[in-house]
CHARMM-style PDB file with segment names, atoms N, HN, CA, C and O in Angstrom:
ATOM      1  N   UNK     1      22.164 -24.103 -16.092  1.00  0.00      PROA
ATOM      2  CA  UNK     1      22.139 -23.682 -14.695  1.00  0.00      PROA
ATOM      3  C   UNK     1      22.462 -22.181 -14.565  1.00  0.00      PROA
ATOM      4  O   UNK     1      21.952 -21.501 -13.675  1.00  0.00      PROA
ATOM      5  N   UNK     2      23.174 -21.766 -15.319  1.00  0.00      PROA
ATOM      6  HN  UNK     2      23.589 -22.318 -16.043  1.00  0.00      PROA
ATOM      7  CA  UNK     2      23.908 -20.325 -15.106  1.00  0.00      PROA
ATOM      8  C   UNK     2      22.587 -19.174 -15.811  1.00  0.00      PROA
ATOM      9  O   UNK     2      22.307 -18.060 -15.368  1.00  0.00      PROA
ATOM     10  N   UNK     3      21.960 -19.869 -16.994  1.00  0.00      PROA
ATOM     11  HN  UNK     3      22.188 -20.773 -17.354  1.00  0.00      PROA
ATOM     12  CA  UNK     3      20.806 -18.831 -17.608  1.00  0.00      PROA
ATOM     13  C   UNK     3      19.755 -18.787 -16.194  1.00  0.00      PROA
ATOM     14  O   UNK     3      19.455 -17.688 -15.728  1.00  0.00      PROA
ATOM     15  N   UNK     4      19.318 -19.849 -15.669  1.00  0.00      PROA
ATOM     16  HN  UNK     4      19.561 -20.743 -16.048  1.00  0.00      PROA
ATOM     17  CA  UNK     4      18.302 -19.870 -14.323  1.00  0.00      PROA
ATOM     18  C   UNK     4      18.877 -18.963 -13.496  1.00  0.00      PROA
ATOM     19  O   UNK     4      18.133 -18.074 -13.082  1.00  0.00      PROA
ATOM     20  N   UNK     5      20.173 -18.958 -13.098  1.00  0.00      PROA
ATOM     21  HN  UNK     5      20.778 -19.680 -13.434  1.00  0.00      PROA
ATOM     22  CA  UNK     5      20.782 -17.500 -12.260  1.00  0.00      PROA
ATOM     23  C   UNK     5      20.695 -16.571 -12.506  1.00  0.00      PROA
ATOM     24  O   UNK     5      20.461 -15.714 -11.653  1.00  0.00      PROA
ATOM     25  N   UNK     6      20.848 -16.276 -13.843  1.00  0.00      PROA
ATOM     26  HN  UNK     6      21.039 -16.971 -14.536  1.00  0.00      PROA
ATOM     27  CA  UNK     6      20.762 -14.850 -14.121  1.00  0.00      PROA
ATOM     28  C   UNK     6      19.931 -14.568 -14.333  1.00  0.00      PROA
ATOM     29  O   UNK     6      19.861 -13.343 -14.432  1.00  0.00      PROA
ATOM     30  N   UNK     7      18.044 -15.672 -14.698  1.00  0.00      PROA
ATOM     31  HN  UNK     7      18.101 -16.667 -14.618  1.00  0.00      PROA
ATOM     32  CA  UNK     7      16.869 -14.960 -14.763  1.00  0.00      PROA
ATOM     33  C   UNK     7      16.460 -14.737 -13.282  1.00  0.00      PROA
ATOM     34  O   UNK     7      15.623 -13.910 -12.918  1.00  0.00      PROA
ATOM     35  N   UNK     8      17.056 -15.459 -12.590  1.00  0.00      PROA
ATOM     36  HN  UNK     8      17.735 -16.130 -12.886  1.00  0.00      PROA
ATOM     37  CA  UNK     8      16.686 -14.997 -10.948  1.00  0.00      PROA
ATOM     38  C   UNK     8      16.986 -14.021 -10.832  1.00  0.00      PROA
ATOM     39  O   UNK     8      16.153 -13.150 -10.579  1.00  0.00      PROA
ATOM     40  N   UNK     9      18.468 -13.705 -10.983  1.00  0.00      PROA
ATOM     41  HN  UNK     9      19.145 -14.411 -11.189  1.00  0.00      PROA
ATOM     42  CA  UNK     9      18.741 -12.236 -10.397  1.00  0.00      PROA
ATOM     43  C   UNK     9      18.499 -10.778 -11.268  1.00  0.00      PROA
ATOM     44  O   UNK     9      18.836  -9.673 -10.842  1.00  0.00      PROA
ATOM     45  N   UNK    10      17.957 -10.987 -12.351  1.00  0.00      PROA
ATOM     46  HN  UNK    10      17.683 -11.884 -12.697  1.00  0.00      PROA
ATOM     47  CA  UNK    10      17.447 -10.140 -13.612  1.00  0.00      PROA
ATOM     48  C   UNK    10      15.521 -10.161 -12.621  1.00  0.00      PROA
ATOM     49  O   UNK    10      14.976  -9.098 -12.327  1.00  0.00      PROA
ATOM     50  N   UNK    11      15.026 -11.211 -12.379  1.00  0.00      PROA
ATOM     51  HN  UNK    11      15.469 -12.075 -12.618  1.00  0.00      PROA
ATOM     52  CA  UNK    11      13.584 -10.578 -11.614  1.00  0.00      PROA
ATOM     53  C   UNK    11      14.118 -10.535 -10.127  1.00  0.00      PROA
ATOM     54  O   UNK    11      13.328 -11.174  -9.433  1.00  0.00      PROA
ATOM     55  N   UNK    12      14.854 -10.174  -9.593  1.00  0.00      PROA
ATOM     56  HN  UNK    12      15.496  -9.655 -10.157  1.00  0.00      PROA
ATOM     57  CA  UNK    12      14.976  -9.754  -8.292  1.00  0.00      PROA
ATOM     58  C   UNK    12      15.563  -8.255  -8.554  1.00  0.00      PROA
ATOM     59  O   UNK    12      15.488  -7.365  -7.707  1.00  0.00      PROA
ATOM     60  N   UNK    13      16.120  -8.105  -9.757  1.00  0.00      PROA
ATOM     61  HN  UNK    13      16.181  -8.829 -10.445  1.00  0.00      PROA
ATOM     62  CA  UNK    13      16.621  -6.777  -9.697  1.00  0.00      PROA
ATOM     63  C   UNK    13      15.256  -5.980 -10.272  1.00  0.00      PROA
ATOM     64  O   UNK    13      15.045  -4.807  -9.966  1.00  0.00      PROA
ATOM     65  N   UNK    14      14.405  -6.706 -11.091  1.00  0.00      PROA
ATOM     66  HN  UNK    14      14.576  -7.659 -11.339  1.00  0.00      PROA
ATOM     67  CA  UNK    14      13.298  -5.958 -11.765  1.00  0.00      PROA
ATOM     68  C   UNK    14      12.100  -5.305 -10.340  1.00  0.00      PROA
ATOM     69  O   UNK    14      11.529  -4.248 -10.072  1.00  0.00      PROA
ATOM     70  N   UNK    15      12.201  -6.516  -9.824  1.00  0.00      PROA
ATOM     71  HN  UNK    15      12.665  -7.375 -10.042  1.00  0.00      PROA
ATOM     72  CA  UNK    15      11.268  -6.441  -8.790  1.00  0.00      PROA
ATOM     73  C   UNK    15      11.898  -5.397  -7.253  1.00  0.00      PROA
ATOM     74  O   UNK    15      11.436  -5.163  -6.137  1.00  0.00      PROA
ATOM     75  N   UNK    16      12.614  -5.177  -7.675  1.00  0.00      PROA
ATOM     76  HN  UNK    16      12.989  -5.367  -8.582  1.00  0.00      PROA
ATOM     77  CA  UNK    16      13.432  -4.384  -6.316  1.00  0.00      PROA
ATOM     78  C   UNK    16      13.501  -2.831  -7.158  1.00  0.00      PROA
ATOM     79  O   UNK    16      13.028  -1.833  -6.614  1.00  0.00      PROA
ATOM     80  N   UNK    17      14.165  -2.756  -8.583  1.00  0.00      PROA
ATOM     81  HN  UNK    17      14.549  -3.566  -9.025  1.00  0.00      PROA
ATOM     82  CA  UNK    17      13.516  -1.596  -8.656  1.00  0.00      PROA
ATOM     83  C   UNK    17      12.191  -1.025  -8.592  1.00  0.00      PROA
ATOM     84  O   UNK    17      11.849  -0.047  -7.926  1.00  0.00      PROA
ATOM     85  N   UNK    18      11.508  -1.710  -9.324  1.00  0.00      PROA
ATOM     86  HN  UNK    18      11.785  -2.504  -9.864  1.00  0.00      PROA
ATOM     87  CA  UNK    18       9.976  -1.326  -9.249  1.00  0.00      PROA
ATOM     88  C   UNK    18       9.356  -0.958  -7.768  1.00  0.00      PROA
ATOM     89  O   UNK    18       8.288  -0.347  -7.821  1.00  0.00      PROA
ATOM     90  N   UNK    19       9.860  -1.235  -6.482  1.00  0.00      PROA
ATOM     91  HN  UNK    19      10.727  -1.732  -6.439  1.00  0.00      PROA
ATOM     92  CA  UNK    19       9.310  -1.207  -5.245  1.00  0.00      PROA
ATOM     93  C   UNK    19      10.167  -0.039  -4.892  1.00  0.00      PROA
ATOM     94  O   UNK    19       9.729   0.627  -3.954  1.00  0.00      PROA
ATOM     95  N   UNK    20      11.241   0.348  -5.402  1.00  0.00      PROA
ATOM     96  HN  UNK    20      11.597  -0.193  -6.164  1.00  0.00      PROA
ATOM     97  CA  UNK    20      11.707   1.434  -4.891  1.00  0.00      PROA
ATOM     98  C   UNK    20      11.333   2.699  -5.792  1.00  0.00      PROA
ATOM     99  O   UNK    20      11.536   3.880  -5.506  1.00  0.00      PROA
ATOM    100  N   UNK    21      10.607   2.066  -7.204  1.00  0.00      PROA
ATOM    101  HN  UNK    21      10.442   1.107  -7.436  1.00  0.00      PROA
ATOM    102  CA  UNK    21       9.741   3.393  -7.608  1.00  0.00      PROA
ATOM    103  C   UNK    21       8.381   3.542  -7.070  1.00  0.00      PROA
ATOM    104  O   UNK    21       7.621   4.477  -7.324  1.00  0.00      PROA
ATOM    105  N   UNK    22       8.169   2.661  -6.400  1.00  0.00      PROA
ATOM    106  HN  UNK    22       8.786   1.901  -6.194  1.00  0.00      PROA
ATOM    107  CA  UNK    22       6.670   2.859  -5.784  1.00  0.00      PROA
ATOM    108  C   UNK    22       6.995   3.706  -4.530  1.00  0.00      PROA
ATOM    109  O   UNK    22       6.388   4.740  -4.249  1.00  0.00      PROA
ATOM    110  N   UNK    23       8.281   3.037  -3.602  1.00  0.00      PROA
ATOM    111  HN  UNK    23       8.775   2.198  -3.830  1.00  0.00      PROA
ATOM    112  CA  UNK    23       8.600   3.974  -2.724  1.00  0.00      PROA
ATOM    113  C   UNK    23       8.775   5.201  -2.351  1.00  0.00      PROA
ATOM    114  O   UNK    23       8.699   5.688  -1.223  1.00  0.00      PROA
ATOM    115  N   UNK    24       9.088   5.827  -3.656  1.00  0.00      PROA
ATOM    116  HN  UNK    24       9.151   5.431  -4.573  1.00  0.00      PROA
ATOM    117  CA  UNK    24       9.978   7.256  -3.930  1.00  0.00      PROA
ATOM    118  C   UNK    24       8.440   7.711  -4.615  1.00  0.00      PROA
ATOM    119  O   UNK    24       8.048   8.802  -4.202  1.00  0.00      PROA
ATOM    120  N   UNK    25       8.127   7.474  -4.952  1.00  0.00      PROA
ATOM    121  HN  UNK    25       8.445   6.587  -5.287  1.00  0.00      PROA
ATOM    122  CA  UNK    25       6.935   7.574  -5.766  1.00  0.00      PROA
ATOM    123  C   UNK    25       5.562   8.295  -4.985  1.00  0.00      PROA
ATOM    124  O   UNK    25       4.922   9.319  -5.221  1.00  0.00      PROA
ATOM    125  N   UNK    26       5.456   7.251  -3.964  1.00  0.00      PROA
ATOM    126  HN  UNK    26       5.975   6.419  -3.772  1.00  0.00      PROA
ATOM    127  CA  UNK    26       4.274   6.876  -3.443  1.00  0.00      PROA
ATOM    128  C   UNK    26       4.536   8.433  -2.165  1.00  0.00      PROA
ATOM    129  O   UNK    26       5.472   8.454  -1.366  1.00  0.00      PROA
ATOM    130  N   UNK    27       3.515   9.526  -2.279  1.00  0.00      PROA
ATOM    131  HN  UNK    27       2.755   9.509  -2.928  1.00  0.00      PROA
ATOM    132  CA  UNK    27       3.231  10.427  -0.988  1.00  0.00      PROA
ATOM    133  C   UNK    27       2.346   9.567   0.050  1.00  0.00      PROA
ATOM    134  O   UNK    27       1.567   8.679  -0.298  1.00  0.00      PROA
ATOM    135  N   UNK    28       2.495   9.817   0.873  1.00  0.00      PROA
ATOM    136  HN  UNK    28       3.128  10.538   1.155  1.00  0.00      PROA
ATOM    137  CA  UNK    28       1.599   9.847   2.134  1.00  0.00      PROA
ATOM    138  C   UNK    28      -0.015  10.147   1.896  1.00  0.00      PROA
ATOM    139  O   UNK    28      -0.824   9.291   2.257  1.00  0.00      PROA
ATOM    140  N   UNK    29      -0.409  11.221   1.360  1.00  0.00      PROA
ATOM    141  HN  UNK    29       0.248  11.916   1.067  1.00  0.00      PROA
ATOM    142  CA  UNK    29      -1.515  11.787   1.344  1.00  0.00      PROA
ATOM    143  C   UNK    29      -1.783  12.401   2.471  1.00  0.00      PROA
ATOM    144  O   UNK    29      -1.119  12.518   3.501  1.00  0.00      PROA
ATOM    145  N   UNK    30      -2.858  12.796   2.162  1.00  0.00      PROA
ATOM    146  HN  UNK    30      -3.397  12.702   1.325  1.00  0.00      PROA
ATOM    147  CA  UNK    30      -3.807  13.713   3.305  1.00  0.00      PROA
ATOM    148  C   UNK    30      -4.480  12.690   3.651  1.00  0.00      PROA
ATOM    149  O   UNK    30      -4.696  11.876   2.753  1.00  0.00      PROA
ATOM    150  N   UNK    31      -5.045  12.379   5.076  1.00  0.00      PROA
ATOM    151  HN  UNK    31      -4.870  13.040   5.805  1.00  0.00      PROA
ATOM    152  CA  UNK    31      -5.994  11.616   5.570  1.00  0.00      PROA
ATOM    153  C   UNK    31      -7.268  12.667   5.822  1.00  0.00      PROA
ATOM    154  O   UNK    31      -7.243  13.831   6.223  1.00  0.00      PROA
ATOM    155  N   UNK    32      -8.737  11.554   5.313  1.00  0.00      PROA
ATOM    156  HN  UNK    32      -8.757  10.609   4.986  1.00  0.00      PROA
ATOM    157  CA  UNK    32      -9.783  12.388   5.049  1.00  0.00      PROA
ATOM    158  C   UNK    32      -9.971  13.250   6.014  1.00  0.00      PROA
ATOM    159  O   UNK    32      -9.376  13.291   7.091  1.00  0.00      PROA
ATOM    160  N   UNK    33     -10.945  14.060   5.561  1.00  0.00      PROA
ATOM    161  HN  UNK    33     -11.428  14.026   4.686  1.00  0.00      PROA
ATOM    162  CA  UNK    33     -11.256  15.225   6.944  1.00  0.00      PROA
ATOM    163  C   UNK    33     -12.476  15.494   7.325  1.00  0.00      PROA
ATOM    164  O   UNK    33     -12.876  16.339   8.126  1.00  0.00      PROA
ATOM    165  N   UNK    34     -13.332  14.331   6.387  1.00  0.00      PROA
ATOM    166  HN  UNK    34     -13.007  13.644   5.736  1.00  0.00      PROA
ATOM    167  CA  UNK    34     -14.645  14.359   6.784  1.00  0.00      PROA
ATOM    168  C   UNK    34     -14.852  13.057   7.380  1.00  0.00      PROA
ATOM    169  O   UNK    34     -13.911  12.288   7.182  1.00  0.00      PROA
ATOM    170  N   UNK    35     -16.231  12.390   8.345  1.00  0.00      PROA
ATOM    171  HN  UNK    35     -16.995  13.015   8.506  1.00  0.00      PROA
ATOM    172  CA  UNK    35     -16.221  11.574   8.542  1.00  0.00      PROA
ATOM    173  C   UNK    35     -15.730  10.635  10.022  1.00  0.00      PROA
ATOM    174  O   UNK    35     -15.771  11.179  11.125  1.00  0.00      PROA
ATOM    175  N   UNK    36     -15.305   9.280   9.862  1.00  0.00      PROA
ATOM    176  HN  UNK    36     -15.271   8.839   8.966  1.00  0.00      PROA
ATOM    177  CA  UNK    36     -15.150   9.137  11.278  1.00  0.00      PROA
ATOM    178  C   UNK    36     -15.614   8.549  12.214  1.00  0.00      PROA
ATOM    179  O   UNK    36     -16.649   7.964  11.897  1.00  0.00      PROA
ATOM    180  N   UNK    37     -15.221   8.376  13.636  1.00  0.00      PROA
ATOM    181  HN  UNK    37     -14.380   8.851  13.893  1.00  0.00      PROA
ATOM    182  CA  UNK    37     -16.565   8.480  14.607  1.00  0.00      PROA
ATOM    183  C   UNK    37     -17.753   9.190  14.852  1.00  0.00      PROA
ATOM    184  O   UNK    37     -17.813  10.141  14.073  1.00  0.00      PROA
ATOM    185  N   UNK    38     -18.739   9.133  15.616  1.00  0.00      PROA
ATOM    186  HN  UNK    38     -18.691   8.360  16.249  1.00  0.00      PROA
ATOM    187  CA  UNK    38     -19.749   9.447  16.241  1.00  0.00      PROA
ATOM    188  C   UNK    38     -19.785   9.127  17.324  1.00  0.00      PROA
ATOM    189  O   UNK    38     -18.997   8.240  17.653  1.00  0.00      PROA
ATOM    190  N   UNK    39     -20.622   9.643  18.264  1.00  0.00      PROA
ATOM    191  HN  UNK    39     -21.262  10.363  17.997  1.00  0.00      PROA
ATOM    192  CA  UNK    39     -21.712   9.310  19.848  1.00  0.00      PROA
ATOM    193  C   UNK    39     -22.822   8.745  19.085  1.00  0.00      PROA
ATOM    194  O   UNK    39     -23.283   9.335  18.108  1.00  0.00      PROA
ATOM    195  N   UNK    40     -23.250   7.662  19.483  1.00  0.00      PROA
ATOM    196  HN  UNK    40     -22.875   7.183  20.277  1.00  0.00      PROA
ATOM    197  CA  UNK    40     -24.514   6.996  19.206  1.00  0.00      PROA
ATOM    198  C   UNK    40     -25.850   7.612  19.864  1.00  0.00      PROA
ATOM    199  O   UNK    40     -25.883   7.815  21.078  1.00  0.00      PROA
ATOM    200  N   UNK    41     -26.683   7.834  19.238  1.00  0.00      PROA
ATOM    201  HN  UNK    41     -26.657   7.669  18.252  1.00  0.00      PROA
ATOM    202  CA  UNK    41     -27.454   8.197  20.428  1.00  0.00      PROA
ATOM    203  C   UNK    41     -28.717   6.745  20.643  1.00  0.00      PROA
ATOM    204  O   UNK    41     -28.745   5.540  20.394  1.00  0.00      PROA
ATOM    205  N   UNK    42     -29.574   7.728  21.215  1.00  0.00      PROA
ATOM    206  HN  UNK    42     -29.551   8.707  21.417  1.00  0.00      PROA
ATOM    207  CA  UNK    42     -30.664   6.095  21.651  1.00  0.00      PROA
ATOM    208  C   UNK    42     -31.249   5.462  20.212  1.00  0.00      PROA
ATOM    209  O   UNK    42     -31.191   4.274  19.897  1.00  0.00      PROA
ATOM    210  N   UNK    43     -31.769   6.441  19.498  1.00  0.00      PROA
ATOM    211  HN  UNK    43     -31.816   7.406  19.754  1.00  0.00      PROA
ATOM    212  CA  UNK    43     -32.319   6.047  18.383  1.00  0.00      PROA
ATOM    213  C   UNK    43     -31.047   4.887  17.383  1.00  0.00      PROA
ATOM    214  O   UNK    43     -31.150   3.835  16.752  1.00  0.00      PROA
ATOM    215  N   UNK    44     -29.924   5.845  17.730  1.00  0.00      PROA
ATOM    216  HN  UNK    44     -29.840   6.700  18.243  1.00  0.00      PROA
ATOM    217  CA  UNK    44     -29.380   4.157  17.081  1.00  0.00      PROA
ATOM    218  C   UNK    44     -29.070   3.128  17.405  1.00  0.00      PROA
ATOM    219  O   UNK    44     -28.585   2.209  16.744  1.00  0.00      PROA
ATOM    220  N   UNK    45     -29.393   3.215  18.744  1.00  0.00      PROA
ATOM    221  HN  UNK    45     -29.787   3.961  19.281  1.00  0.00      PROA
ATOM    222  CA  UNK    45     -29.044   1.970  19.767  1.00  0.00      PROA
ATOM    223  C   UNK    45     -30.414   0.348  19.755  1.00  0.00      PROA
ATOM    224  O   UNK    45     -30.515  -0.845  20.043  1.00  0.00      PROA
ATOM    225  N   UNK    46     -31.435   1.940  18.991  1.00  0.00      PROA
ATOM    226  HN  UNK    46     -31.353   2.909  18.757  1.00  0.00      PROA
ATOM    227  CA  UNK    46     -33.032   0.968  19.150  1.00  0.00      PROA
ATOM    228  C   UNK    46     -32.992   0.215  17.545  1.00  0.00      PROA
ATOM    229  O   UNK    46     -33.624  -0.823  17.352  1.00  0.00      PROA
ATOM    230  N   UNK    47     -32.543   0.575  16.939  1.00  0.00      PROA
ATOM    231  HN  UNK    47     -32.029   1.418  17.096  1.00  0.00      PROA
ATOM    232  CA  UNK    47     -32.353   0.306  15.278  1.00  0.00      PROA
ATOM    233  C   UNK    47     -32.031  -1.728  15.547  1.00  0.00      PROA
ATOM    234  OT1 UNK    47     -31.824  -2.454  14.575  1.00  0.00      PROA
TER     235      UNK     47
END
C-alpha cells in the first residue's frame, strides 16, 4: 500500500513539474500579421 503512495505522489510530482516547465518555458508569441478577415464581395457570394 505505501509503494502505490509513493508512485502516486512521485507521478504527481513528475507531472506538476513538467507543466511548470512548459509554463516558464512556453512565450506567448507573436500573433500572425498576415491574413484574417475580409469583406466578401458579390463574386464570392455567387461561388
Amino acid at each position: 500500500m505505501i509503494s502505490l503512495f509513493r508512485r502516486a505522489v512521485g507521478a504527481l510530482a513528475a507531472a506538476s513539474m513538467v507543466a511548470a516547465f512548459m509554463r516558464l518555458r512556453g512565450s506567448g508569441g507573436v500573433p500572425p500579421q498576415q491574413g484574417g478577415w475580409r469583406e466578401l464581395t458579390d463574386d464570392d457570394l455567387k461561388s
